[in-house]
Each structure stands twice: as structure tokens, then as C-alpha cells.
C-alpha positions as a Python dict, from the first residue, in 0.01 Angstrom:
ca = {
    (1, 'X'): (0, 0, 0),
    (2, 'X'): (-156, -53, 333),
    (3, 'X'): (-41, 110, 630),
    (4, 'X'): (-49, -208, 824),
    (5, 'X'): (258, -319, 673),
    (6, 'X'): (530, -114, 757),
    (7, 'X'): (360, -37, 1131),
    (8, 'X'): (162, -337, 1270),
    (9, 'X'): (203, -721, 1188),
    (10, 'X'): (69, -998, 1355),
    (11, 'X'): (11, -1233, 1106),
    (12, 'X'): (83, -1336, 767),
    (13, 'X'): (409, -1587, 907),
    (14, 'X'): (320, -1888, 766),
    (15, 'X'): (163, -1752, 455),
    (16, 'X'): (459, -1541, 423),
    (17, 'X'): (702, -1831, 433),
    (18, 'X'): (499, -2058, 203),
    (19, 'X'): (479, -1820, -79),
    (20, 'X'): (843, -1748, -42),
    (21, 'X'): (878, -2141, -86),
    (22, 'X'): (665, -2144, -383),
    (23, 'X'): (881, -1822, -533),
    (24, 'X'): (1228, -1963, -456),
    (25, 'X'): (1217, -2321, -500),
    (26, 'X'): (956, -2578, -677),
    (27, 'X'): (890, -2629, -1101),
    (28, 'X'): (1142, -2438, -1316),
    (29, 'X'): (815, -2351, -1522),
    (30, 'X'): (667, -2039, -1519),
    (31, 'X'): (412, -2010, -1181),
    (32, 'X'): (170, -1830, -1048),
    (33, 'X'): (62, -1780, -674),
    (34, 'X'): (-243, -1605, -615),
    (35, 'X'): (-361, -1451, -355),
    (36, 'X'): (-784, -1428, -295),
    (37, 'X'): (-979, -1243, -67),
    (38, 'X'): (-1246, -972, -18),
    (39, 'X'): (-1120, -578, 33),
    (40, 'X'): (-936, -523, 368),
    (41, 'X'): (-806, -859, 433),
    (42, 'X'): (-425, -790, 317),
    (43, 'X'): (-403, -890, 43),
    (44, 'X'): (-185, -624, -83),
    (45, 'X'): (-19, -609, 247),
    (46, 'X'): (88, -964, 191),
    (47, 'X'): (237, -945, -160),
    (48, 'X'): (425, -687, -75),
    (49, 'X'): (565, -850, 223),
    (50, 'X'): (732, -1105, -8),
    (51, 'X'): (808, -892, -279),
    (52, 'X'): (1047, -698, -47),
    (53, 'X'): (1205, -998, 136),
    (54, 'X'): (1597, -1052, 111),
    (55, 'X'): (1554, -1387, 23),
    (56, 'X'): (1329, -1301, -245),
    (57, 'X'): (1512, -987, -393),
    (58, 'X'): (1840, -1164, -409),
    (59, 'X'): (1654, -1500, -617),
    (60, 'X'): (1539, -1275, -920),
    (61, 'X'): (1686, -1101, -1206),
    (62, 'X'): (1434, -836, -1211),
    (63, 'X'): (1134, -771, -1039),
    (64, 'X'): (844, -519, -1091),
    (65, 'X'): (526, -435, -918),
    (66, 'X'): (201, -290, -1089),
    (67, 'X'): (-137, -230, -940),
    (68, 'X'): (-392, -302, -1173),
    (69, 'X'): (-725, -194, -1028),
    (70, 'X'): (-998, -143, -1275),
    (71, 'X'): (-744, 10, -1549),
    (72, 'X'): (-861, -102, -1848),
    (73, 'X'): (-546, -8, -2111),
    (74, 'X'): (-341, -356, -2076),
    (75, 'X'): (-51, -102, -2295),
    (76, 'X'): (-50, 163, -2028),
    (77, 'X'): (-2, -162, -1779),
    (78, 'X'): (243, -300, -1960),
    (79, 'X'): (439, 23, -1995),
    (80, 'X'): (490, 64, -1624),
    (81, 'X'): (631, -274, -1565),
    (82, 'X'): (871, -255, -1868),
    (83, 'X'): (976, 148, -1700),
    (84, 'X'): (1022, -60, -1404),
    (85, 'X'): (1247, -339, -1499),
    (86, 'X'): (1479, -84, -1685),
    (87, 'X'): (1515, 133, -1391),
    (88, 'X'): (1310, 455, -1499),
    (89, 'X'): (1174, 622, -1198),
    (90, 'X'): (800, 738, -1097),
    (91, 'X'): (885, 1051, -1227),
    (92, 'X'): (876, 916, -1606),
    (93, 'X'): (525, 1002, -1765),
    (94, 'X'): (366, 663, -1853),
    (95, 'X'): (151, 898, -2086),
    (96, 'X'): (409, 814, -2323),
    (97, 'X'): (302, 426, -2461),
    (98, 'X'): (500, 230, -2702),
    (99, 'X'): (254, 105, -2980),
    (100, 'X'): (492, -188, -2926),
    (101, 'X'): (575, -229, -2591),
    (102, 'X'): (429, -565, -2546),
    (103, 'X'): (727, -732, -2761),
    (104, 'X'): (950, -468, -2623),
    (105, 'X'): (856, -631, -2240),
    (106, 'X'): (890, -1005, -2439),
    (107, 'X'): (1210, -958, -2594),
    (108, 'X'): (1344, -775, -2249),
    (109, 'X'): (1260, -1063, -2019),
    (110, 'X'): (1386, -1324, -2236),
    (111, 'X'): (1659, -1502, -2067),
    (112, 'X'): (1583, -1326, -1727),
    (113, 'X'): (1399, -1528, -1427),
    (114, 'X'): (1168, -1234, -1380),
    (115, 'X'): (906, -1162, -1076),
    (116, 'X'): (609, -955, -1158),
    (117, 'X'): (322, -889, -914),
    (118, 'X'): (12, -799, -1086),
    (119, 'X'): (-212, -668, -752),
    (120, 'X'): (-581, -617, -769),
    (121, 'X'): (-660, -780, -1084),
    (122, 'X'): (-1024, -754, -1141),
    (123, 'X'): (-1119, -971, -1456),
    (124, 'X'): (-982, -1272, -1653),
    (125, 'X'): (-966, -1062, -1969),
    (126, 'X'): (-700, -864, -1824),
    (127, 'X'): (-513, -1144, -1688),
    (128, 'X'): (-504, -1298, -2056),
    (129, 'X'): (-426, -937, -2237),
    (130, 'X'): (-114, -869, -1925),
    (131, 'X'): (76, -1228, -1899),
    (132, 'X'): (82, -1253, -2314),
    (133, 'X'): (406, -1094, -2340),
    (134, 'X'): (541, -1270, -1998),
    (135, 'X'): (815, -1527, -2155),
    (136, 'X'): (725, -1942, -2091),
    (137, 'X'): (1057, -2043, -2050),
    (138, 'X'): (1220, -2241, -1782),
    (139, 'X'): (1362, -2035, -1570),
    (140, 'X'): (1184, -2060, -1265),
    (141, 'X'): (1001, -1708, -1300),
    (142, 'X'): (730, -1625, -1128),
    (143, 'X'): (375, -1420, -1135),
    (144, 'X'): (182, -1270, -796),
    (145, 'X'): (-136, -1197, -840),
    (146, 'X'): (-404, -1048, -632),
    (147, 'X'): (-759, -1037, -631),
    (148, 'X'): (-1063, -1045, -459),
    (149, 'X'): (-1209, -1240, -785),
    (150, 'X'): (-1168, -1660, -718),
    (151, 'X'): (-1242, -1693, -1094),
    (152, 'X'): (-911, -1456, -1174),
    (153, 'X'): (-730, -1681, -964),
    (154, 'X'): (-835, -1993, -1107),
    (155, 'X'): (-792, -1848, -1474),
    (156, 'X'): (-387, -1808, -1380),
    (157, 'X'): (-362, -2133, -1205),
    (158, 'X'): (-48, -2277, -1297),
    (159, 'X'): (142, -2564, -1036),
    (160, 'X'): (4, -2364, -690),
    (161, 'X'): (-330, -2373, -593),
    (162, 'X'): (-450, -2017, -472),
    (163, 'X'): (-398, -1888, -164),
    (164, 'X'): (-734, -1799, -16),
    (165, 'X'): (-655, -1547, 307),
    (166, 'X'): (-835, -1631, 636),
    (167, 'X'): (-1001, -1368, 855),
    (168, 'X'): (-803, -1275, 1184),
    (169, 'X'): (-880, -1450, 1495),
    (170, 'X'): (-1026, -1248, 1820),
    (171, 'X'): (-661, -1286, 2009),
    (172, 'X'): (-516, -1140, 1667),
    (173, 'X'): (-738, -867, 1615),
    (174, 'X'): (-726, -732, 1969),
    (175, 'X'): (-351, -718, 1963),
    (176, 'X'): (-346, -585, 1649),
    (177, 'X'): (-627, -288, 1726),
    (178, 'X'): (-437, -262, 2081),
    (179, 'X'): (-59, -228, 1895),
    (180, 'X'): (-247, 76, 1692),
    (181, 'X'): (-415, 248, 1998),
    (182, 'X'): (-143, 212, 2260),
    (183, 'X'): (158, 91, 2100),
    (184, 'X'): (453, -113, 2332),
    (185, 'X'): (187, -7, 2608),
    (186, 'X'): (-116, -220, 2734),
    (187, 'X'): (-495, -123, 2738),
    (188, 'X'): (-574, -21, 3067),
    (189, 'X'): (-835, -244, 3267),
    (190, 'X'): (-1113, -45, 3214),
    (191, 'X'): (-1136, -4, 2872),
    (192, 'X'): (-1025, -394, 2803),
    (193, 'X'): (-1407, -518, 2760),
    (194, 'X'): (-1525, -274, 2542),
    (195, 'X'): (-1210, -314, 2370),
    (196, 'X'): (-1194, -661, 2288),
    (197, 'X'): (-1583, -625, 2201),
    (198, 'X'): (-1456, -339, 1879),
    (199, 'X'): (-1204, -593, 1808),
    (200, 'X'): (-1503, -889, 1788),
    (201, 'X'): (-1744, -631, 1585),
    (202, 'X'): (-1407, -571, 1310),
    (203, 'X'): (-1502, -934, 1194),
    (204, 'X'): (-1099, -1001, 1161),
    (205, 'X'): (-1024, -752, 890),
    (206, 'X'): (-736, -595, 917),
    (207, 'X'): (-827, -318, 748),
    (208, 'X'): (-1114, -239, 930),
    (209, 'X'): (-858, -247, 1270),
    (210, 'X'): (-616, -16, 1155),
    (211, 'X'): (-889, 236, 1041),
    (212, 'X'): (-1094, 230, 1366),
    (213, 'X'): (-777, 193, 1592),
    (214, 'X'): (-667, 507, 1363),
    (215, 'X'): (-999, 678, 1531),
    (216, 'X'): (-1024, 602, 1865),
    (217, 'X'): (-588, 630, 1913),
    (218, 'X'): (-679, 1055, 1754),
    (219, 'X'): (-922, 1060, 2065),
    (220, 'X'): (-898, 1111, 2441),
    (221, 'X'): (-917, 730, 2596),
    (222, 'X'): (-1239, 730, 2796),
    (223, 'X'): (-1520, 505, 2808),
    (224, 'X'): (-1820, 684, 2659),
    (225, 'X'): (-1614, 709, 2332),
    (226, 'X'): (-1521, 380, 2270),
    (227, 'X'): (-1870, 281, 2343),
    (228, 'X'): (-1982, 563, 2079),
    (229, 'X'): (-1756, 376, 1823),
    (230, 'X'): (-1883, 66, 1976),
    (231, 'X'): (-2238, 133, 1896),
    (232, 'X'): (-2175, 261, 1525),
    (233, 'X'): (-1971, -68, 1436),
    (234, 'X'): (-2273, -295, 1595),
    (235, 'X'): (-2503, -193, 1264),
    (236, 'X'): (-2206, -301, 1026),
    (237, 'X'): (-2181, -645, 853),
    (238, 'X'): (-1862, -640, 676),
    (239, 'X'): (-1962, -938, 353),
    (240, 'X'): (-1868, -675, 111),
    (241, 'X'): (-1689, -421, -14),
    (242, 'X'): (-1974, -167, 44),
    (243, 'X'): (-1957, -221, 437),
    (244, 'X'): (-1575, -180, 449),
    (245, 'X'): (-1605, 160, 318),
    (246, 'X'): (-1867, 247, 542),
    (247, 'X'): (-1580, 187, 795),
    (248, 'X'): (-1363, 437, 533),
    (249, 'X'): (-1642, 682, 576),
    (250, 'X'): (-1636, 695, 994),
    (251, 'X'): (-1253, 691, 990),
    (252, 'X'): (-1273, 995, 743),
    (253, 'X'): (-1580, 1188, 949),
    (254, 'X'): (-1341, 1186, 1276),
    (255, 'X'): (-1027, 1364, 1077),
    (256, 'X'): (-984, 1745, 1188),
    (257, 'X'): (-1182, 1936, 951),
    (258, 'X'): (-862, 2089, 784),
    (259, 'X'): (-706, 1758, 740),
    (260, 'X'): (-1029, 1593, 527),
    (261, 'X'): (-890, 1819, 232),
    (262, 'X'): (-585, 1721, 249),
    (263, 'X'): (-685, 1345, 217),
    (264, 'X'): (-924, 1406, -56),
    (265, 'X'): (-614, 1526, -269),
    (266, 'X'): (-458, 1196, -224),
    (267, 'X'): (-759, 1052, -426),
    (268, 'X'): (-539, 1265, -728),
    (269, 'X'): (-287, 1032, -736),
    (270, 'X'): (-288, 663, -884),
    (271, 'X'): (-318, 395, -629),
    (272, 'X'): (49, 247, -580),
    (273, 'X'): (254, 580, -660),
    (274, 'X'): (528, 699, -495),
    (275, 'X'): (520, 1055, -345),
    (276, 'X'): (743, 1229, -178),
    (277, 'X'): (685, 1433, 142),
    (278, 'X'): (853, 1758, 21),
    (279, 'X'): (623, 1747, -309),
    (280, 'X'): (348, 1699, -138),
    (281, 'X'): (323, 1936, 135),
    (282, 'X'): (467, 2216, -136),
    (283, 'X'): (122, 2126, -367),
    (284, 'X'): (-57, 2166, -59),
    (285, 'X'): (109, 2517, 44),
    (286, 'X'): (7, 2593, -324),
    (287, 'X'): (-358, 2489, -309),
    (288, 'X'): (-404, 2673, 48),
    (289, 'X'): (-436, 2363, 252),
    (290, 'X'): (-210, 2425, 488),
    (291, 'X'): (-14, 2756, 623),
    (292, 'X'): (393, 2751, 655),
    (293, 'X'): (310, 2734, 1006),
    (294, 'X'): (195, 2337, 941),
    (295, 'X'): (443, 2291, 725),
    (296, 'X'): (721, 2290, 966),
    (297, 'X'): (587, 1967, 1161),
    (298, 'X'): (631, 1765, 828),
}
């Protein structure tokens, strides 16, 4: 999940609160609240948000979380939210697949007023193949879905209409690239134009922030750098999901050169597992990416 959300917020309130609305209160159908929006936004950063609020834990019988991405085995899918619901941990090998598991998941929410997220769904066929086994009942259950797709949101439009996430405003996006750079402390005078001007070129993705406040908070704060930065982000146009790795790309060439391995064996794991610290520095010891010496710090 996004960094973002466990270091920096300063925004999501009111989109916060109304989903929370929509989750706790409303139809005792079955709904669905999507949220839509193109890579970096926070969208991800927003679901999860909710899914951990008090008010929102304490409403549902059970409550699983499963990051689609481009997966394409709707069984495998299915299998982690049913390993979920019955408590088994990450450490459970979802290579093991019921042939059944999608009346297994049917028969074990029946009765239940369940919450599933389903983030970064990519297609409608998916959407169809995953929410099958999801029970109709009234119990006032509820579905979160992500995408950056408007026609996967529209295909699991229920009572709510989709949430479609705005881009940050100027004010927002300086705070939020000045909160990563400086923390509690304020940008000092003379770096406050160039400044607000990375903040402008970031075209209010939050992503895009954190990543180049990442970069320039690694680096000494003088003026020629930031302009450096400045200059690379003025030939970006962030209208896809090619751009906003581009940004990926920069924030990766200014890691210390025996750090980039380490973050290219991150790329091993799937996308929303859980790994401990201990684990992971030990595989790195193993693979020679870092002495004892390192290891202490962590």
C-alpha cells in the first residue's frame, strides 16, 4: 500500500467520511462503492483508509482485502479472501487452490454482513468471475472496489454512484511535498519559490509528491538541486500511467547504488503482501546485499 498513508495525509476527509456513510448506513442490499482514478492518485491509499477505521471494523462480521492487479486466476483470488476471512495468515501458500473454493467462500459468508475490497481491478470479466460467489442477501454487506477503469466501475454499480478522485490542489500539494521534505519544520525562504513551482509541475498526484519529496528530502537542501529536479519534472505530462513511472524511474536513479538492489528484490514479492523486517533483511544477508554491519540499523 502506499507510503502516503501511514506518513503524510492531507486529504481524503470528506471522501473518507462519505464512504464510511455509504459502508455503515444506507440500503440493506448488497453495495458497491467504487473508487476511479488514474495511477498515483490514492486510490489504494483511500480504501485502505476506510477499511482500517474503528467505525468500520467494529460494523462488519468479517472483512478481507485482496489486490487484484492484472491476476488473471479468479480461483487463486478467491482463495486469498476465503484464507482471509478464516484467519489463516500470509504465511499459508495460496499455491494450494480448492477446485471448489468458490462455494466454499458462498456457503462461508452466508449469514455474515461481509466487507471485501477488491483493489485494482482491471477488467469487467474479472469483476463478474470474483463477486459470483459474494452472497445477495440483505444484510447490509458491502464491496470496495478500485480501479483506474470507469467502465469496471460502472459494471459494479449497485445504489452509489462511483467515486471519481480529484487531483490535489497547489495549497495541498505543497504541504504535502513540504510535510515529506521537512517534516513539523517549514521550508526555508529561499527555497519556497522553487518549491511551490515542483509542487505545481506534480500536477496534484500524490504519488508523484511523495516520490520526488522522497528525492530531494535524501539530498543536501540547496538551490541548484531543487532546480535540477525542477528542470527534469518541466518535460513530464503526467495523463498516463507511462509518465508516472517516469517519475518511478528518477526516484529510483537517485537511491545509493547499493540500495537499487535491494528495491529490485521487492519486485519478488506480490503487490499487497505482508513482510516482515527480520525476513527480509535475513534474505538480503543471504543474497549479499547487505553486510551485518547494515544490518544492525534495521
Amino acid at each position: 500500500k502506499s507510503s502516503i498513508a501511514s506518513k503524510i495525509i492531507v486529504r481524503f476527509e470528506e471522501e473518507k467520511e462519505w464512504i464510511v456513510r455509504k459502508l455503515t448506513s444506507g440500503t440493506a442490499e448488497v453495495d458497491v462503492i467504487s473508487i476511479v482514478g488514474m495511477p498515483g492518485l490514492g486510490k489504494t491509499t483511500l480504501a485502505d483508509r476506510v477499511y482500517n477505521d474503528k467505525t468500520v471494523v467494529d460494523h462488519f462480521d468479517v472483512r478481507a482485502w485482496c489486490t487484484v492487479d492484472q491476476e488473471r486466476n479468479e480461483k487463486r483470488l478467491l482463495q486469498k479472501i476465503y484464507n482471509q476471512i478464516i484467519g489463516l495468515k500470509d504465511t499459508f501458500s495460496e499455491d494450494h487452490i480448492d477446485d471448489d473454493i468458490a462455494d466454499k467462500l458462498r456457503k462461508l459468508l452466508f449469514g455474515m454482513r461481509y466487507l471485501i475490497v477488491l483493489d485494482d481491478l482491471w477488467d469487467t470479466a474479472t469483476w463478474d468471475e470474483l463477486t459470483k460467489p459474494f452472497p445477495e442477501f440483505q444484510k447490509r454487506s458491502r464491496i470496495i472496489l478500485t480501479s483506474r477503469k470507469k467502465e469496471v466501475a460502472l459494471q459494479g454499480k449497485r445504489h452509489s454512484d462511483p467515486l471519481y478522485l480529484r487531483f490535489l490542489t497547489l495549497g495541498e500539494s505543497w504541504e504535502l511535498l513540504e510535510k515529506r521534505v521537512f517534516g513539523e519544520e517549514r521550508c526555508p525562504g529561499e527555497l519556497l519559490d522553487v518549491g511551490e513551482e515542483i509542487a505545481r509541475k506534480c500536477d496534484g498526484l500524490p504519488l508523484v509528491l511523495d516520490l520526488i519529496g522522497g528525492v530531494i528530502a535524501r539530498k543536501e537542501k540547496i538551490k541548484a538541486f531543487w532546480l535540477e529536479v525542477l528542470n527534469n519534472l518541466t518535460s513530464f505530462i503526467f495523463k498516463d500511467e507511462e509518465e508516472v513511472m517516469k517519475v518511478i524511474q528518477l526516484s529510483y536513479d537517485h537511491l545509493s547504488d547499493h540500495l537499487k538492489p535491494c528495491l529490485i528484490y521487492l519486485a519478488s514479492y506480490p503487490k499487497d503482501k505482508h513482510i516482515l523486517i527480520s525476513e527480509l533483511t535475513d534474505l538480503w544477508s543471504a543474497e549479499g546485499l547487505v553486510e551485518q554491519t547494515e544490518m544492525e540499523v534495521y
